[in-house]
N, C-alpha and C positions, 0 to 999 in steps of 0.2 A: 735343670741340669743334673741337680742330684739324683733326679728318680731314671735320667735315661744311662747314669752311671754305675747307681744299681743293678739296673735290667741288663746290663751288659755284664756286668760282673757275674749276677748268676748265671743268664743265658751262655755263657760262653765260659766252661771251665778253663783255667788257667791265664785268664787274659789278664793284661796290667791296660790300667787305665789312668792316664795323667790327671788331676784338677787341679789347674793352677789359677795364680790370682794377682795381684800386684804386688801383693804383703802377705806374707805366710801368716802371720800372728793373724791379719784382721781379717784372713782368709778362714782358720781355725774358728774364730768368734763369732763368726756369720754361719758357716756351714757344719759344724758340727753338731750343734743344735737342731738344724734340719735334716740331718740326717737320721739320728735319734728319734726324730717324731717319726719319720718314715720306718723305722725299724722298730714300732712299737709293737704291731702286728707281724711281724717278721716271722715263722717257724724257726724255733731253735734250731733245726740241722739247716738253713738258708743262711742262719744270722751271721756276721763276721765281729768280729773282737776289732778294737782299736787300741793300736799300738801307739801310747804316749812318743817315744824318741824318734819313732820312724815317719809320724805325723802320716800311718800306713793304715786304712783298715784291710783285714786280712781274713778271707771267705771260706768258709768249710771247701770249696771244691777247687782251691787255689788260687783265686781273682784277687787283685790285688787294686785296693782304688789310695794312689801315692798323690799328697797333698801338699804343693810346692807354692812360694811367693816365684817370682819375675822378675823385679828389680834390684838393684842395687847390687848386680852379681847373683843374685840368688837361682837367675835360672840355670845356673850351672848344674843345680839339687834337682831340675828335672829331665836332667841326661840317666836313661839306664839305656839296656840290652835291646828293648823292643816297647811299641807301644800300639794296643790295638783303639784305642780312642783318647784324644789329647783336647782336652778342654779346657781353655781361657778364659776366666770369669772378668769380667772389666776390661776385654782386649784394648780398648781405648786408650784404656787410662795405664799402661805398661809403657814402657821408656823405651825399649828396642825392642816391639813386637816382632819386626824383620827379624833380627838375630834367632828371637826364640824359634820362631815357624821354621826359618831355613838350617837354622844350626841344628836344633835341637829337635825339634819336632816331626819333620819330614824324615831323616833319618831313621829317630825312631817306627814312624810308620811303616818305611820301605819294609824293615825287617819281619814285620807283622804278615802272616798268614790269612787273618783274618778277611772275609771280602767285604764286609762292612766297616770296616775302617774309616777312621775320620775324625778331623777337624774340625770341634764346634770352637764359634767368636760370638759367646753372649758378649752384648754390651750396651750401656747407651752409646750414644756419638759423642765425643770429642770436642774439647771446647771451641776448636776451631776444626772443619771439614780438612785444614792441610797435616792429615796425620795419615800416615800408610793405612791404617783400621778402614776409612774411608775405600781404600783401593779394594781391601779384599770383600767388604760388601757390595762392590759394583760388580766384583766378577762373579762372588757368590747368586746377584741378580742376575747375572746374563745368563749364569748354568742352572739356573731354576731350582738354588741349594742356599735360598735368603728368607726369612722368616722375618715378619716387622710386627711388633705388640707392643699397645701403648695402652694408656691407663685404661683406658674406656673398656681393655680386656681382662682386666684383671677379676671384674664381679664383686667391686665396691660398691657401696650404698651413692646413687646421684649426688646427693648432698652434701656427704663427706667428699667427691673429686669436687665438686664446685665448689667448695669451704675452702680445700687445699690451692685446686686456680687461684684463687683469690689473694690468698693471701703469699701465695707465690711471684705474685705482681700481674694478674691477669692472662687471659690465653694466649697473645701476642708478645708477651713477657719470651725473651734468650731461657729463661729457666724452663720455666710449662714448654716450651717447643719441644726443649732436648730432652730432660729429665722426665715430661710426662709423657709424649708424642716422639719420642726416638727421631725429631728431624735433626739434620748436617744443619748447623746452624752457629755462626760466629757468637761468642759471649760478647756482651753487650758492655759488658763494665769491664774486660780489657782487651777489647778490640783498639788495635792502635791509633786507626784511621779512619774510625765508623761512617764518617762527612763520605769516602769513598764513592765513588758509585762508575758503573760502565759506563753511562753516556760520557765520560769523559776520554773513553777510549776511540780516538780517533784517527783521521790519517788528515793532515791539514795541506791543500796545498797552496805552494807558495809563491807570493804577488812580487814584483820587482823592489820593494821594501826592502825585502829578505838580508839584502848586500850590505847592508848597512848594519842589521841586528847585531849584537852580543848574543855572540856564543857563548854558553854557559855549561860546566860540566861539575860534575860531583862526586868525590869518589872515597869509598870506607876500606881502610885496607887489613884484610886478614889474613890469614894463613891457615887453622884448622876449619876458621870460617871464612866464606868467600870474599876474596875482595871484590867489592862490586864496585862497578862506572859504572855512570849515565850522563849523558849529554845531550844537548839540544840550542835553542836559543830563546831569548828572550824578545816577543812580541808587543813592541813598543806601544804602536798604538793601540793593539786591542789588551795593554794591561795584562798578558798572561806569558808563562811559560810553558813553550811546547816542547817536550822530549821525546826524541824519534831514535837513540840510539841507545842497546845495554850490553855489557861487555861482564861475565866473571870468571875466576880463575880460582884455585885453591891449592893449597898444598902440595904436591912433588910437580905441579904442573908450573906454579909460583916460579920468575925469576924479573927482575927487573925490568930485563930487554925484553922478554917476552911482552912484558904489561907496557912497555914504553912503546912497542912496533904495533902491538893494536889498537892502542889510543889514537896513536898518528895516523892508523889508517882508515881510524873512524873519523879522521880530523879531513881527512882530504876528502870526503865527501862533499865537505861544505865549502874549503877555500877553492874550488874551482869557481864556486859564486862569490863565497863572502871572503873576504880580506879584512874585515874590521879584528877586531880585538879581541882573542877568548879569554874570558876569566874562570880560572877552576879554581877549587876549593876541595879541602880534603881532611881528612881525621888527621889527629894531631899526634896517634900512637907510636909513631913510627920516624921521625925528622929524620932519620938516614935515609929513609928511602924517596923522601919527598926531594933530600938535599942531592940525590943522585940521580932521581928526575929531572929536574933543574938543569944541573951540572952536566949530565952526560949525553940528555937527551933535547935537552931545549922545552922539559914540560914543566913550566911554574905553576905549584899549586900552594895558594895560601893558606895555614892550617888554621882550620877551624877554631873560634874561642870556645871552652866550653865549661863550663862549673860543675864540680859533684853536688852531691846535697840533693835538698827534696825541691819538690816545684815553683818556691818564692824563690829561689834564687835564679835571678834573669841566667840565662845562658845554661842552665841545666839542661838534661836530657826531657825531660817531661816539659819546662818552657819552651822549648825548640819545636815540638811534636805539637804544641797545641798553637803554633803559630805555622806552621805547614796545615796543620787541621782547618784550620781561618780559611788559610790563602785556598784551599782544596774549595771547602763550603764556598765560597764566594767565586766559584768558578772560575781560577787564575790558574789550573793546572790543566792542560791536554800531554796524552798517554798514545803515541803509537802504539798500535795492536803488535809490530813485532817485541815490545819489550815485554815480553813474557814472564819474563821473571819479578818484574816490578812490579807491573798487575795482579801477580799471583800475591805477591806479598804486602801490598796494599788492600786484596781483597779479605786475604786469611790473617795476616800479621797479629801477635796477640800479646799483650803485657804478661811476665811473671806477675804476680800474685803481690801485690806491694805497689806495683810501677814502678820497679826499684831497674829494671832493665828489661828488654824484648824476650820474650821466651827464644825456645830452638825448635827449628825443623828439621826434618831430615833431608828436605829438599831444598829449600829456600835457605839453609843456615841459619844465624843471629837474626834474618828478616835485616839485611845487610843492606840489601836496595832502601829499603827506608830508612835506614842511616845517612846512606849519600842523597837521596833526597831530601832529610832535614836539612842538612847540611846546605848542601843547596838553595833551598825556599826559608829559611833561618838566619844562613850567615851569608851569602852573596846575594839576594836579592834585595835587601836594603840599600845594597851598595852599587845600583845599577839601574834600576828600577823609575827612577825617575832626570835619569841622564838619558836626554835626547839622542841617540844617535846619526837622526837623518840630517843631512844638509841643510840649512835652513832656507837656500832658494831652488829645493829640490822641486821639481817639477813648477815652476813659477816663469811664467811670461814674465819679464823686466819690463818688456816694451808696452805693457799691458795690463799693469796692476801698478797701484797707487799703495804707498803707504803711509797709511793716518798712522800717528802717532808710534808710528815703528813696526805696524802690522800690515800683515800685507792684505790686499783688497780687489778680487779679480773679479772681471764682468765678460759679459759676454759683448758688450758693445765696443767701439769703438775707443781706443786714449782720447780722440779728441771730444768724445760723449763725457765720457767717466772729468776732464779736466772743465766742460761747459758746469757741471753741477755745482763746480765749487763757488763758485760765483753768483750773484742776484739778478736776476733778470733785468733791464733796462728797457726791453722794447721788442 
């Protein structure tokens, strides 16, 4: 990246050329050095001087290469007048790559003259594939404008990359994938829901059972992040929870009656068949708006218990998850394909750096759907889970089953076969 910054710099008197990076400081510490070596050979009338406060090198023929962080506010420093190539080092790993590219970055491009204009996104991938970085190297591959280099091209010694594999944790190692081989690959050590997988993504249909099920629902409620439902029922005999509906809402869209009138008309779905009893459950951030669910709308939702602290403390946020993680591995969860949004964040979902809470997306939010589904498989499945809901002489001949010691006993023969057995033969 440095050398096709140069080349532009010379090549093209007067151009300005962005390199920006995450951190202007660890931006400085990595690339100035490199550039240095690059300019050791340089001819004096090519060479440009670097300007300490402007963090600017600055080129005998006017080129201008301006050296900016990205975060923390910082890409404000790389707004000027015009830009004839804008370069992101670590696109990845930037906070509002969007912002930059659209606010900041394209603008400056428009204004450019130049016909080779452009956007370079060095980068590895992303600790988890659900980052915008992702989007613009798919479209980068479809316009035949994506470049993929992984260690094998660098022109190391074999030994020293298979010394580093190694002790990387292997070739199949979340680290060696992304960091050595540039694949979109979830971090393994804070993947939320690693148990995951698609075959649990299904469309189930449903037996005359169904009527009797608990309904079960779950819901995290926010406001800059989304407040997400999901609903479903609980499948008594076959031990699992199947969720076929997802519902979110956010911010100036947010109002009570909105989130009360789509619940209920996620709810009439089901009481056309089922009449039994829904149980919902809900985050506990909020008791006014649970207490005017309740009250205004007829939706009782019991608030979730939940303890701060680290993971011995039962009811934490990390006990919760790794008791959804259980119930997932052990195949008690089915996933309608149209809940999109919970799939997506059970696929990508990723811990901050601690476990101390979910990271953010910019699509998914807090990963809010896995909220309401701890919630859910944590705090209301213990409490339902092993209550029978069907009838007990649900589908049972009277005239036609015997019951020994209080269980019932059906044949296909005749009552007067099934009452001869009870008896000793005589003759």
């Amino acid at each position: 990246m440095a050398v096709i910054a140069i080349e532009t710099a010379i090549q093209t008197p007067n151009s300005q050329i962005h390199f920006g990076a995450p951190f202007q400081n660890g931006l400085k510490k990595f690339i100035i050095p490199i550039f240095k070596q690059i300019f050791t050979s340089c001819p004096d009338d090519l060479k440009p001087r670097f300007k300490q406060l402007e963090n600017t090198w600055v080129f005998p023929n006017g080129s201008l290469i301006i050296l900016c962080g990205a975060n923390n506010g910082q890409f404000d420093n790389l707004r000027g007048n015009k830009s004839d190539l804008f370069i992101l080092d670590e696109a990845a790993q930037i906070d509002k790559i969007n912002d930059v590219i659209n606010s900041v970055a394209l603008p400056q491009l428009l204004s450019s003259t130049n016909k080779l204009k452009k956007i370079i996104l060095p980068s590895t991938p992303p600790e988890t594939p659900d980052h915008p970085f992702k989007k613009y190297a798919e479209e980068a591959q479809a316009a035949g404008a994506y470049s993929h280099f992984t260690i094998d091209d660098a022109g190391y010694p074999e030994a020293e990359v298979a010394k580093m594999i190694k002790e990387m944790g292997g070739i199949k190692s979340t680290d060696v994938r992304r960091e050595l081989y540039a694949e979109f690959v979830v971090d393994e050590s804070l993947h939320i829901i690693p148990e995951w997988n698609e075959k649990y993504v299904q469309e189930i249909q449903k037996d005359d059972y169904f009527q009797f099920y608990t309904i079960c629902e779950g819901l995290d409620i926010g406001y800059r992040d989304f407040t997400a439902f999901i609903g479903g029922y609980y499948d008594y005999l076959n031990g699992r929870l199947i969720l076929e509906y997802e519902y979110a809402i956010k911010e100036n869209e947010f109002t009570t009656e909105i989130l009360a009138n789509s619940i209920k008309d996620l709810e009439n779905d089901y009481k056309t068949v089922n009449k039994n009893r829904i149980r919902r459950i809900a985050d506990n951030n909020n008791l006014n708006l649970l207490a005017d669910l309740s009250r205004l709308y007829k939706l009782s939702f019991t608030p979730v218990i939940k303890n701060s602290g680290n993971g011995d403390n039962k009811k934490s946020k990390e006990w919760m998850v790794s008791q959804t993680r259980k119930w997932i591995n052990d195949g008690k969860l089915i996933v309608h394909p149209r809940c999109k949004m919970l799939i997506s964040s059970l696929n990508f979902g990723i811990w901050k750096k601690g476990h101390s809470e979910f990271a953010r997306s910019e699509k998914l939010g807090h990963y809010d759907f896995i909220d309401a589904l701890v919630y859910l498989i944590a705090g209301l499945m213990p409490m339902i889970r092993n209550i029978n809901p069907i009838p007990p002489l649900y589908k049972i001949n009277v005239a036609s089953t015997m019951f020994p010691n209080g269980i019932p006993s059906q044949s296909e023969g005749s009552q007067d076969e099934e009452i001869k057995k009870i008896f000793k033969a005589r003759f």
